[in-house]
C-alpha positions in Angstrom: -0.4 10.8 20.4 0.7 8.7 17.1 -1.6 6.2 15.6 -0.6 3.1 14.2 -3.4 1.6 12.5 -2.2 -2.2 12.5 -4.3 -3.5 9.1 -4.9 -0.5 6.7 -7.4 -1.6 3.9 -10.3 -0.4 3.9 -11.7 0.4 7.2 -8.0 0.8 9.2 -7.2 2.8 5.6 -10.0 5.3 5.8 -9.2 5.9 9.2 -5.7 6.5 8.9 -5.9 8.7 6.2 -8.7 11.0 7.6 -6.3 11.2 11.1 -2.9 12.0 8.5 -5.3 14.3 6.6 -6.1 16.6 10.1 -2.9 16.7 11.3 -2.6 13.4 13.4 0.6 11.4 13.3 -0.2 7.8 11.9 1.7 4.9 10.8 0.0 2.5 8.7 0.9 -1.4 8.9 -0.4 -3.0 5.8 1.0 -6.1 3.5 1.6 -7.3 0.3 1.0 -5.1 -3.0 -1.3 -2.8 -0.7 1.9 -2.3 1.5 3.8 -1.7 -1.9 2.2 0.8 -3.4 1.7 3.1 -0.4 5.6 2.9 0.4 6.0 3.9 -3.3 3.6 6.5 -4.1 1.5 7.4 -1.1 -2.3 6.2 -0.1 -4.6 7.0 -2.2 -8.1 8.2 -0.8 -11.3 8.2 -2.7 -14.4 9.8 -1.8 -17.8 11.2 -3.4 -16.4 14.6 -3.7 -12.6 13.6 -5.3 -9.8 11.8 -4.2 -6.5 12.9 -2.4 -3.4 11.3 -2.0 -1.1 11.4 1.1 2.3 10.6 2.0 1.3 8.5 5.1 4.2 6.2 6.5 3.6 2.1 6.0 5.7 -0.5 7.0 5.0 -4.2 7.0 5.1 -5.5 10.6 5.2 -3.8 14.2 8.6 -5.0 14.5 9.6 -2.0 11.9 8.1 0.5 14.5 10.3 1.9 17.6 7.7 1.9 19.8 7.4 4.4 22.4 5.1 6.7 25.0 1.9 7.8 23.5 1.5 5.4 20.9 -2.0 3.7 20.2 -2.5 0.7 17.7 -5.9 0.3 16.4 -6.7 -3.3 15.2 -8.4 -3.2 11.9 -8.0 -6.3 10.1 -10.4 -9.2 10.4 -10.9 -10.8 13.3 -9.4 -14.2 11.9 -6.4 -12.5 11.8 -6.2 -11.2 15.3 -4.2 -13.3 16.8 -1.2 -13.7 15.1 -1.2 -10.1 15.2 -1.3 -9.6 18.4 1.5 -12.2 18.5 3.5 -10.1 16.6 2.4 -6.2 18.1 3.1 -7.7 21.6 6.8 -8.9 20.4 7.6 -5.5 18.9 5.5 -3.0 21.7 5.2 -4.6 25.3 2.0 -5.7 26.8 1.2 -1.7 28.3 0.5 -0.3 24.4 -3.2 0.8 24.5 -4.9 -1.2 21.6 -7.8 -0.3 20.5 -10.3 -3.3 18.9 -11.9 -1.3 15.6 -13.7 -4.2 14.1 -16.8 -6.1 14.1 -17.2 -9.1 16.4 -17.0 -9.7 20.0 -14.0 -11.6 20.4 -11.3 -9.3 19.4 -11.5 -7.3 22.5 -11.4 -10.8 24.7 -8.0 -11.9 22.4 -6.3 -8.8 23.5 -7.7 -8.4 27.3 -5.1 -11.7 27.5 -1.9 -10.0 26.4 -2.6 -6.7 27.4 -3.3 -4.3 30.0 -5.6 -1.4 28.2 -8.0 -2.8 25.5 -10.6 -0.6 24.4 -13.4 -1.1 21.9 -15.0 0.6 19.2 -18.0 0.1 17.3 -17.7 0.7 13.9 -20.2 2.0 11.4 -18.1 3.1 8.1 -18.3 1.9 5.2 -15.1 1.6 3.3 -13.5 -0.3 0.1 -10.7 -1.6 -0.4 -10.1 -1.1 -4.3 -6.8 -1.7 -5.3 -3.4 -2.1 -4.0 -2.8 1.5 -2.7 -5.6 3.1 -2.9 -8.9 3.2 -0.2 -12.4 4.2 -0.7 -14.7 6.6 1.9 -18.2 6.2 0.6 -19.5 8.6 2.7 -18.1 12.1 3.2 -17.1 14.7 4.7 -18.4 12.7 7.9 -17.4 8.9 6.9 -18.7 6.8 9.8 -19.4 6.5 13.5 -16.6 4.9 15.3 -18.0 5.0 19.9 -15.2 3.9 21.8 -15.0 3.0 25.2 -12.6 0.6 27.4 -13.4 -3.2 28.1 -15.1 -4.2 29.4 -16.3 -1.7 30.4 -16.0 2.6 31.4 -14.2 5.8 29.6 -11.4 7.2 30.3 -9.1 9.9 29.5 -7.5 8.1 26.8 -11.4 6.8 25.2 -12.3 10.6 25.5 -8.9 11.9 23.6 -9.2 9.2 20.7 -13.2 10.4 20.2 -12.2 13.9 20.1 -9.3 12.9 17.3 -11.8 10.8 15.3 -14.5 13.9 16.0 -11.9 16.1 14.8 -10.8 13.8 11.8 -14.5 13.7 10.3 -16.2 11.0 11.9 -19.3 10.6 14.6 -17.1 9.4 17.8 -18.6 9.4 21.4 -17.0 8.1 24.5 -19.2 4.8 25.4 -19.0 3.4 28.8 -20.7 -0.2 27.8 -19.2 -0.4 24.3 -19.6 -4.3 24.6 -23.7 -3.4 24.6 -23.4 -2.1 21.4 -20.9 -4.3 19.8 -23.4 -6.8 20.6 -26.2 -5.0 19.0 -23.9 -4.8 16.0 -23.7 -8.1 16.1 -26.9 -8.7 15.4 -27.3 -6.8 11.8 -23.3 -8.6 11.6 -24.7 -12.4 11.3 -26.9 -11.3 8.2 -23.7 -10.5 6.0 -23.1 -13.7 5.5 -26.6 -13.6 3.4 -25.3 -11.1 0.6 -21.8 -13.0 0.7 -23.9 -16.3 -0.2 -26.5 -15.6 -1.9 -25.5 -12.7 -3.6 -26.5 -9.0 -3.7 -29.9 -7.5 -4.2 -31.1 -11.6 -3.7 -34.1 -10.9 -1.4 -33.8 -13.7 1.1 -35.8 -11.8 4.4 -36.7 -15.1 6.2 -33.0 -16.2 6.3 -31.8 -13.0 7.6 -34.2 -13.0 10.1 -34.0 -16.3 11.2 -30.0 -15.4 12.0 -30.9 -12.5 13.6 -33.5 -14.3 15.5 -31.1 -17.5 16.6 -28.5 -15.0 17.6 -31.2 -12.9 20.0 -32.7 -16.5 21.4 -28.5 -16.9 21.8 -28.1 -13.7 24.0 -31.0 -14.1 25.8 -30.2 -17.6 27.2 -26.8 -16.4 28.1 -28.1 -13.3 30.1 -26.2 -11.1 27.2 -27.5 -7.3 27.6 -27.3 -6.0 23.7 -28.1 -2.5 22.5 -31.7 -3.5 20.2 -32.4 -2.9 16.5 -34.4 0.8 17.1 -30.9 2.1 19.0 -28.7 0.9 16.6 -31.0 1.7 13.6 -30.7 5.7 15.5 -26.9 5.6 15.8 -26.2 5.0 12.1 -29.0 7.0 10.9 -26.7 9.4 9.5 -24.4 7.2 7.5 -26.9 4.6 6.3 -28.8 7.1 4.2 -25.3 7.3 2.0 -25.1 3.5 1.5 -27.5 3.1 -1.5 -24.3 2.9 -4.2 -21.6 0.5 -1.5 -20.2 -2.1 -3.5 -21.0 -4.8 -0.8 -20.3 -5.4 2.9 -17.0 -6.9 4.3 -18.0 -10.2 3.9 -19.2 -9.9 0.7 -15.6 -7.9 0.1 -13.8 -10.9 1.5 -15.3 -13.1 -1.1 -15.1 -10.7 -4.0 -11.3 -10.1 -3.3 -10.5 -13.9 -3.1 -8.8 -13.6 0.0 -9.2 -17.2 1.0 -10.4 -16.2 4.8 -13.4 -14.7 5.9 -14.4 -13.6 9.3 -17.8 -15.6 10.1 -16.1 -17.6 12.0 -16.0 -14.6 14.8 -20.2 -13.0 13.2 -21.8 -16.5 12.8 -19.6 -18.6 14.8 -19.9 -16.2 17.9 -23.4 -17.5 17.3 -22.6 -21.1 17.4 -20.6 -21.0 20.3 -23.1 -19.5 22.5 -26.1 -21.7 21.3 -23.6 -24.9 21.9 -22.7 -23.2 25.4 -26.1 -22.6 26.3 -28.2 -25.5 24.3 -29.9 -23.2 21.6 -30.0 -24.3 18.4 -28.7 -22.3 15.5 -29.4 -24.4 12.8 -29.4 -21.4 10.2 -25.9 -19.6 11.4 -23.7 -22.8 11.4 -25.2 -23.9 7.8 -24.0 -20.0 6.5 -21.4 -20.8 8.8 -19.7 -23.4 7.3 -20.9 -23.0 3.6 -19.6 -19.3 3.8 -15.6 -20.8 5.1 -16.1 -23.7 1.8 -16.7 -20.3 0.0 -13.6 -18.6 1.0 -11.3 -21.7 1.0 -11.8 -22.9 -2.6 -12.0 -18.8 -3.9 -15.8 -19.1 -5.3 -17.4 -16.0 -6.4 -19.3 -14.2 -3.8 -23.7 -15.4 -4.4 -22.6 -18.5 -6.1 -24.9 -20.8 -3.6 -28.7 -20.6 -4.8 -31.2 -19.5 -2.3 -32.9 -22.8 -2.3 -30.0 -24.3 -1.6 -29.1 -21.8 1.2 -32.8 -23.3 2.7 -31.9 -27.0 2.2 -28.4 -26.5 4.2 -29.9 -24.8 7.0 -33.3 -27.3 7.2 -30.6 -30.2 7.0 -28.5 -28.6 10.0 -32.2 -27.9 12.0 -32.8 -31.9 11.4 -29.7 -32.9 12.6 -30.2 -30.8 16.0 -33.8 -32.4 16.3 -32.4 -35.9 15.6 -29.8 -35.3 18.2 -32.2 -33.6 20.7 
């Protein structure tokens, strides 16, 4: 079975490095300077006890990849880019690759389910970094994250049980999960409070906005008869990777902002939100004000926590009197 991890930084990077490093074949699709410096020198992979470097093969689009029988293409870039890569992997591999949805968010799975036949889904507990062009960061090691996978919507087959034992075998915590959705959902929930550290900045203690997300987001679920693993099974499944997290530079969001990328994925964590509260007349007040302020971040390039709590609180009690004036 070859890999082709389809958006190497950090998360798709860390993967497809630990795979490479225990004798899986991989191919890594990255871009840019990233892409660059990997064709030129190798990947670089950092972690607490040293850093290695491996001659992992990159190339820049699927179309560079002969695609053929036992390939599987892991989707690890951020969910606002999903599409257009799908677009492009369908162009290059046929709709009967087996892609496998290795990011946060519930929509990624239902972008692929329409182009092809065996989508499967993985929820993902590593944290990674992206440092530099080239070169990837495990914070945690030897065992760097818990990656369950399962098919969507839902069961496990033999192809969910093969790519756990690889990821088992490569150094992570994989299990095959017959209602990976459930927990991609529970996910979900500690996903929508990123957008607080990516605002407001890190270390800003802001517990009434994260919980009123979180609590918007449940109310959300509830009303559309969404079954979610809760916070007490979650909290149990990364037990053993969040101990390691006291020194991470900031979550993906944050990363997003930090990088000046000039996208960032709340559209598919908060806006997943949105859509359901609009869908089934909940209000969510708090997750389109981060919502929208987070996207103005990430457009003009600001630094990540350049938006004061206080006026965090004014944006989101000016959305909540907007829904009450409407309502």
């Amino acid at each position: 079975m070859r890999y082709v991890i389809y958006g190497a930084g950090a998360v798709g990077g860390v993967i497809g490095a630990k795979l490479f490093m225990h004798g899986r074949e991989v191919v890594l699709i990255a871009r840019g300077e990233h892409l660059r410096a990997i064709q030129a020198n190798g990947l670089r992979l950092q972690h607490p006890q040293g850093e290695v470097l491996l001659p992992v093969p990159a190339v820049g689009r699927p179309s560079e990849i002969e695609f053929h029988a036992g390939d599987v293409v892991f989707l690890t870039m951020k969910a606002q880019d999903t599409n257009a890569a799908l677009t492009d992997l369908l162009a290059a591999a046929g709709d009967q690759v087996p892609v496998v949805c290795c990011q946060n968010g519930v929509d990624n799975e239902r972008m692929a389910l329409r182009l092809f036949e065996d989508v499967y889904g993985v929820c993902v507990f590593l944290p990674a970094g992206y440092l530099e062009p080239g070169l990837v960061d495990a914070t945690v090691w030897p065992v760097s994250g818990a990656l369950d996978v399962g098919r969507c919507p839902e069961g496990v087959d033999a192809l969910a049980e093969a790519i756990a034992g690889d990821l088992t075998g490569a150094g992570f915590i994989s299990r095959p999960e017959p209602k990976i959705l459930r927990l991609k959902y529970g996910k979900l929930l500690h996903n929508v409070q990123n957008v607080v550290q990516a605002v407001c900045g890190r270390g800003v203690p802001v517990p009434d906005l994260a919980a009123r997300l979180q609590s918007e987001a449940e109310a959300c679920f509830a009303a559309a008869g969404i079954d979610y693993a809760g916070t007490e099974e979650m909290s149990r499944r990364s037990a053993d990777i969040d101990r390691f997290l006291a020194n991470r530079s900031g979550n993906s969001t944050w990363q997003s902002l930090a990088r000046g990328a000039g996208s960032i994925e709340v559209d598919y964590l908060n806006g997943e939100i949105v859509l359901l509260g609009r869908l089934h007349n909940v209000p969510t007040p708090a997750n389109a004000a981060f919502q929208r302020l987070a996207n103005e971040m990430a457009r003009q390039r600001r630094e990540p926590g350049s938006v004061s709590v206080e006026e965090m609180r004014r944006a989101v009690a000016a959305r909540e009197a907007i829904h009450t004036a409407g309502g």
